[in-house]
C-alpha positions as CSV (number, residue, x, y, z in Angstrom):
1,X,0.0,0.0,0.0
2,X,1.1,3.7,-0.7
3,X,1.4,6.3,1.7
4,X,-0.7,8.9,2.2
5,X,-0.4,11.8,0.0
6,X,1.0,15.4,1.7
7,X,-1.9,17.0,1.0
8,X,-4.0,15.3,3.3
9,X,-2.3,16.1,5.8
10,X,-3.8,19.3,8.0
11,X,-0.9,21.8,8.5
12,X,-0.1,22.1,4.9
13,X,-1.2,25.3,3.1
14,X,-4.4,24.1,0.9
15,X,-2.9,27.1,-1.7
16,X,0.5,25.6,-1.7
17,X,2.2,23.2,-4.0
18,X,2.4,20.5,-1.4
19,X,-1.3,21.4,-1.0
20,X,-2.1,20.3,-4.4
21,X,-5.5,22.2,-4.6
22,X,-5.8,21.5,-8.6
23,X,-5.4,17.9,-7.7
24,X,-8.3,18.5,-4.8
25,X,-10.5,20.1,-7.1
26,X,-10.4,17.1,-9.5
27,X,-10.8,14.7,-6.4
28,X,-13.9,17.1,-5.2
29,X,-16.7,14.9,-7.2
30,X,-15.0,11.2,-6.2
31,X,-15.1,12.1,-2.4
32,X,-18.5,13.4,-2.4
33,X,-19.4,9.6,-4.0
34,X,-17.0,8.1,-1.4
35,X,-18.9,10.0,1.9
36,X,-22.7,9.4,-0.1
37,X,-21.9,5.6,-0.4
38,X,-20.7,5.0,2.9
39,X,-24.1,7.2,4.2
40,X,-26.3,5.2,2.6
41,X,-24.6,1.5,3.4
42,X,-25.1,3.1,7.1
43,X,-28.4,4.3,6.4
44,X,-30.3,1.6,4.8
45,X,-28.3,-1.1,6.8
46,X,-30.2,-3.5,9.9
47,X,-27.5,-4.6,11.8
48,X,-27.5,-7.8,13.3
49,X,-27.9,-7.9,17.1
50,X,-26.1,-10.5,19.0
51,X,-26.6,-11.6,22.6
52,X,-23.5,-10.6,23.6
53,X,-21.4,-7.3,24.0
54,X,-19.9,-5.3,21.0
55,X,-17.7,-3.1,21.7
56,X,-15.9,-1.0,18.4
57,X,-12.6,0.2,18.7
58,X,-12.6,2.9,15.0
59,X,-11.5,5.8,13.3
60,X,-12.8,8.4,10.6
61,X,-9.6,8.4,8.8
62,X,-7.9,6.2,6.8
63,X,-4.1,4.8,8.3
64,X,-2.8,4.3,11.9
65,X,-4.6,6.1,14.7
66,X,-3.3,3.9,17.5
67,X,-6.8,1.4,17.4
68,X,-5.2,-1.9,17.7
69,X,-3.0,-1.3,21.0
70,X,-6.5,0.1,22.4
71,X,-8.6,-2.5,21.7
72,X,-5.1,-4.8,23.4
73,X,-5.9,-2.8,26.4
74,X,-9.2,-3.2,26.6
75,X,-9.3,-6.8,25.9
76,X,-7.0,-7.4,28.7
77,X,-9.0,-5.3,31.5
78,X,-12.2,-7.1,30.6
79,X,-10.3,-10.6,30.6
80,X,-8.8,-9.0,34.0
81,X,-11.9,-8.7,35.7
82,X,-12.8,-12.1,36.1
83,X,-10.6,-14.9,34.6
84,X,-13.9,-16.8,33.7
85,X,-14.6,-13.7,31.0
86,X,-13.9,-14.2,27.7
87,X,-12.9,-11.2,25.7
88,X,-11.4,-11.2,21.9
89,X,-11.1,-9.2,19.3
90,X,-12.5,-9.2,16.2
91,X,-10.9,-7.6,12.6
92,X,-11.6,-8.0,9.3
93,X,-8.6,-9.7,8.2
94,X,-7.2,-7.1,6.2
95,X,-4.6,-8.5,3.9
96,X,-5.2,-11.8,4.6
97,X,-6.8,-14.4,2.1
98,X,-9.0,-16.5,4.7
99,X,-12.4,-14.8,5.1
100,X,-13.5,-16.3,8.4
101,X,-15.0,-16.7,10.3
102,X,-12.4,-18.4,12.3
103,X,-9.9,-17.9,15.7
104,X,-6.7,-17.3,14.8
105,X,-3.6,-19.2,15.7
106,X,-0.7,-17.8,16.1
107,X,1.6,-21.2,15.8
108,X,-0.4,-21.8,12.9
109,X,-1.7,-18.8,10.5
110,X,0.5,-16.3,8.9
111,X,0.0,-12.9,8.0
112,X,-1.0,-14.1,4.3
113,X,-3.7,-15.7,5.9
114,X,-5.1,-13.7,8.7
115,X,-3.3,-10.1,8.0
116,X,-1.0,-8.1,10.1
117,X,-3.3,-6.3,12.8
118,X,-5.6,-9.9,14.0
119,X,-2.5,-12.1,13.8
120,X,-0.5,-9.4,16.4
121,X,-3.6,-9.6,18.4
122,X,-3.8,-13.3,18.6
123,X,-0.5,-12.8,20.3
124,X,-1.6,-11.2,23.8
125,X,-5.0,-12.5,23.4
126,X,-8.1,-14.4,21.9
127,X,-8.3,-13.2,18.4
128,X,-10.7,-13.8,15.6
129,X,-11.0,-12.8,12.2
130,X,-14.3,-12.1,9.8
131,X,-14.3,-10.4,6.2
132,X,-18.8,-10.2,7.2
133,X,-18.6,-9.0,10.8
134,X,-22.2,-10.2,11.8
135,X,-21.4,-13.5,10.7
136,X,-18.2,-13.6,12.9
137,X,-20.2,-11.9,15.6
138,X,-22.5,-15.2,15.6
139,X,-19.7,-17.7,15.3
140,X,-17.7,-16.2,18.0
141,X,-21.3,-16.0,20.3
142,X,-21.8,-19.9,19.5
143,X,-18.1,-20.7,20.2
144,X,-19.0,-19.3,24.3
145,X,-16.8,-15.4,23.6
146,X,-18.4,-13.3,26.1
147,X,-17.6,-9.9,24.6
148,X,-16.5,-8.7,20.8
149,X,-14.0,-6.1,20.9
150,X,-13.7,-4.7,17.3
151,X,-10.9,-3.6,15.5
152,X,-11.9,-1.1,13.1
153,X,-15.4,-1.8,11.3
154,X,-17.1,1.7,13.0
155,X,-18.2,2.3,9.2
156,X,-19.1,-1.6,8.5
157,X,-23.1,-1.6,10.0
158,X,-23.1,-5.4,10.2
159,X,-22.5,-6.3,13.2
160,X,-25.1,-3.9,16.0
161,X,-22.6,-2.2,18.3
162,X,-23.2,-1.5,22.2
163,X,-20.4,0.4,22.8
164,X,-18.3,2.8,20.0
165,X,-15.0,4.1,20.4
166,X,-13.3,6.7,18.0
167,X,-9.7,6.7,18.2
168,X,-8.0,10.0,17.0
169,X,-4.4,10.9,16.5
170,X,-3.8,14.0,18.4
171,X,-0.8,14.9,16.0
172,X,-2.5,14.4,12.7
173,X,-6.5,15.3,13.5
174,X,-8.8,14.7,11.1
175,X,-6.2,15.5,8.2
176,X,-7.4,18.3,5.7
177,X,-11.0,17.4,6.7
178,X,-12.0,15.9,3.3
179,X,-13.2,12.7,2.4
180,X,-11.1,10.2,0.5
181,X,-9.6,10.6,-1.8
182,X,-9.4,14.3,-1.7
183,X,-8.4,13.7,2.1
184,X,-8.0,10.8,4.8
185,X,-11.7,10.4,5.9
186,X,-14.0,7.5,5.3
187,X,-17.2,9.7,6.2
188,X,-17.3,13.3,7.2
189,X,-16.3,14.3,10.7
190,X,-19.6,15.2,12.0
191,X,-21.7,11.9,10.5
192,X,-19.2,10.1,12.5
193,X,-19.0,12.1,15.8
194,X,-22.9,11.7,15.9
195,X,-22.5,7.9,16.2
196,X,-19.6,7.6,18.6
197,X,-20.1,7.4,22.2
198,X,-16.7,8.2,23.1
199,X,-13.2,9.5,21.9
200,X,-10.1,8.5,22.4
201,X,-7.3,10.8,21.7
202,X,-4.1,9.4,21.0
203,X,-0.9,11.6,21.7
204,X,0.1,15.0,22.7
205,X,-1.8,17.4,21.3
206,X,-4.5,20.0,21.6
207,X,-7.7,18.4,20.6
208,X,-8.7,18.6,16.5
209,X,-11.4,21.8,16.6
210,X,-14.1,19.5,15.3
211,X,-14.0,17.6,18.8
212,X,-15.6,20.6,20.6
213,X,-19.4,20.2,19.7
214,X,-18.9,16.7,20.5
215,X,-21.1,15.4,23.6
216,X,-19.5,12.8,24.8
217,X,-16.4,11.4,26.9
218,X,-13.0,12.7,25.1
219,X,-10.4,10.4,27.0
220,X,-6.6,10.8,26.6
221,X,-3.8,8.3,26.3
222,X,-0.6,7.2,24.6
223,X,1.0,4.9,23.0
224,X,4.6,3.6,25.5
225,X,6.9,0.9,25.2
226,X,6.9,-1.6,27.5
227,X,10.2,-1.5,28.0
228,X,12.6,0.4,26.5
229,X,15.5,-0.8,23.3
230,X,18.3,-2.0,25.0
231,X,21.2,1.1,24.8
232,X,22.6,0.9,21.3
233,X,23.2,1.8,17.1
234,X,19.6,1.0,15.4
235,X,18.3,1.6,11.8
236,X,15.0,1.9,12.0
237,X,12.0,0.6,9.2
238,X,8.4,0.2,9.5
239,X,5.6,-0.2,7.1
240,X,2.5,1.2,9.4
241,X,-0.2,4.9,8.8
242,X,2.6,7.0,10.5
243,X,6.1,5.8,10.4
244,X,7.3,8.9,12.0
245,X,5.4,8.1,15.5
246,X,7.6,4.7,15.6
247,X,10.6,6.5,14.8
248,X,10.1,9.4,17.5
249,X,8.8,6.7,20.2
250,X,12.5,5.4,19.3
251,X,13.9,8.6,20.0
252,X,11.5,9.6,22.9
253,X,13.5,6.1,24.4
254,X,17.0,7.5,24.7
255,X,18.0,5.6,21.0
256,X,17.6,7.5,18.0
257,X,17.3,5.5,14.7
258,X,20.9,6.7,12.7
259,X,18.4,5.9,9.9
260,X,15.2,5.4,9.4
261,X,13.4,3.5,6.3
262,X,9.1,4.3,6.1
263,X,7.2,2.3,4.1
264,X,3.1,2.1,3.3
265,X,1.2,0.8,5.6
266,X,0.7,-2.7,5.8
267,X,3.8,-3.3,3.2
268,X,4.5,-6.9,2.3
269,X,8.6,-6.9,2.8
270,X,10.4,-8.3,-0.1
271,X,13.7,-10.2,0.2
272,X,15.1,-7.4,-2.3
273,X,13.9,-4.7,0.9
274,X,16.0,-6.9,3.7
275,X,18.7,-6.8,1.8
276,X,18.5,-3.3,1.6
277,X,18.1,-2.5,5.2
278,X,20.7,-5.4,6.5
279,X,23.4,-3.4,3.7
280,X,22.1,-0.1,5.7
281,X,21.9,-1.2,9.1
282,X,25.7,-3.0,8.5
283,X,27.3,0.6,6.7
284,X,26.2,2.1,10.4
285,X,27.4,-1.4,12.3
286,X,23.6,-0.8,13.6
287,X,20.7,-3.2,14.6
288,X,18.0,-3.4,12.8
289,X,14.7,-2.8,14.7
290,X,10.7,-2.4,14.1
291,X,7.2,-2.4,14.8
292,X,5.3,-5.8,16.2
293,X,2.8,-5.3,13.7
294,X,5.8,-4.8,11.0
295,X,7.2,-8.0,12.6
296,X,4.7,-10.4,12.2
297,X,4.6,-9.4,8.6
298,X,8.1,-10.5,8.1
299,X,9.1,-14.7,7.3
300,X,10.6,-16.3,9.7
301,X,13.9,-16.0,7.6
302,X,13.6,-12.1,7.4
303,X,13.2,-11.9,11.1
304,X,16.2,-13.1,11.8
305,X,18.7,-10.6,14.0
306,X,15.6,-7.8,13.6
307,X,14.5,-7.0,16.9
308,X,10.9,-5.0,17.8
309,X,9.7,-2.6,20.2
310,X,6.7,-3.5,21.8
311,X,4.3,-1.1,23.3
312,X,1.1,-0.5,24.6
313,X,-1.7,1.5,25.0
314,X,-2.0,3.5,27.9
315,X,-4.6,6.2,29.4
316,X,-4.0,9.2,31.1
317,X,-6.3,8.4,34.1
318,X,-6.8,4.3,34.4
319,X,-10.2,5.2,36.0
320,X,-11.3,6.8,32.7
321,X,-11.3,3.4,30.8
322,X,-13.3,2.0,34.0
323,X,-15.7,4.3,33.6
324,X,-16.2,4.4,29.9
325,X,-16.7,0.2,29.9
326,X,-19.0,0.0,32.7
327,X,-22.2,-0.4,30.5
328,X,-20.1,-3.2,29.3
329,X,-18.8,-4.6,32.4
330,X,-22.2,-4.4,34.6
331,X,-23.8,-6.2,31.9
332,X,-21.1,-9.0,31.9
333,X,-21.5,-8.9,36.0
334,X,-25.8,-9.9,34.9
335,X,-24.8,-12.9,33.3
């Protein structure tokens, strides 16, 4: 996949070069297709209500926001609660040619199979994957799960959600504030706000303007290593919707990269790439290092001598995330 373009980005001059407003223009009728389509599948849609808890970890833009270490951390304080609870996730497989529904296995599946985000899950917790989201909502109901935690799929209406959560990178906002592809969104701003019951906002950062008429809980937290690179040379690489925040997480530890190689999100790594980096990372007598969700991506021949730096999501008051789950959990404490 290819990056994003600059121009969606929200501190570049719209009347600029970078800000490409010919190029906007042009994109001006496909967006307004893009937002319509993705109205009406919401509109006309009857999602499927399950006996169980739903609870959507999503974003309005398109690339990383931080969703998949959230819906880690909530997965593990509902399984925390009571060891007798079963909490997993649920994505849609993204990248992956198995359609589900189906549990994945880390010792068994591959990222070819399951994609990138559910098989990094599936390695802290119970994860599941399903291209139709109300059909892996049933399965996973049947197979005993006692709540659904959702990774992405706030725009897929299939799958009737009690609780949604809209994950926003504080850095990066809502980009330009256009629709794909004449900016990041996959609906406008305030069609999504309307349906969210809570934000969470991901970084330092002064909230995006748009959050101010929103009603609901805003909740802050971060994204920290769970333990810091051990002191050395690294040459940094990773294929994720911001590249920069891995590299300045790197630097935040005490170890900046002495290089540092982005790709598009979700990039399949050639054997042509490794070489590339490995002839990089040995001109600096450096270690290579990346992302988990890089990682996993990666044969088990590529991985060699690459190390990762795990991390986690973390909020600014723990008694936040208590609060914002307790329809959830006093309906677990009924059953």
């Amino acid at each position: 996949m290819m990056r994003a373009p600059r121009f969606w980005d929200r501190d570049v001059d719209p009347k600029s070069r970078e800000g490409a407003p010919l190029t906007r223009l042009l994109m001006t009728p496909l967006a307004a297709v893009y937002a319509e389509v993705t109205a009406r599948r919401i509109r006309h849609a009857d999602p499927l209500e399950i006996a169980i808890p739903v609870i959507c970890v999503g974003n309005l833009t398109a690339g990383g926001s931080g969703k998949s270490p959230v819906v880690a951390a909530i997965r593990q304080h509902l399984t925390g609660l009571r060891g007798s609870i079963r909490a997993a996730s649920l994505s849609r497989g993204y990248g992956g040619k198995l359609q589900g529904p189906l549990q994945v296995d880390p010792e068994t599946h591959n990222t070819s199979q399951v994609g990138d985000e559910a098989l990094m899950l599936s390695q802290s917790g119970e994860a599941w994957i399903g291209a139709n989201r109300a059909a892996a909502g049933q399965a996973m109901e049947s197979d005993g799960v006692d709540v659904i935690i959702m990774d992405d799929g706030f725009q897929n209406p299939g799958l009737a959600k009690t609780l949604s959560i809209i994950v926003v990178d504080a850095a990066a906002g809502f980009g330009n504030g256009h629709v794909i592809p004449k900016g990041p969104l996959r609906e406008p701003v305030k069609a999504g706000l309307a349906r969210a019951d809570a934000v969470i906002l991901m970084g330092a950062g002064e909230p995006p303007d748009e959050l101010c008429d929103f009603n609901g809980p805003v909740l802050r937290a971060s994204i920290e290593p769970v333990s810091p690179p051990t002191p050395g040379a690294y040459v940094a690489f990773a294929g994720i919707g911001r590249p920069e925040k891995f590299f300045d997480t790197l630097k935040a530890c005490g170890t900046p990269p002495l290089d540092a190689v982005p790709f598009g999100d979700h990039h399949t790594y050639s054997d042509r790439d490794l070489r590339y980096l490995r002839t990089l990372a040995a001109d600096y007598n450096a270690q290579l290092i990346t992302t988990e969700k890089d990682f996993v991506r990666l044969s088990p021949a590529q991985r060699k001598d690459i190390v990762t730096l795990p991390v986690a999501a973390q909020l600014q008051q723990s008694s936040d995330l208590v609060e914002l789950l307790k329809p959830v959990t006093d309906r677990l404490s009924d059953e």
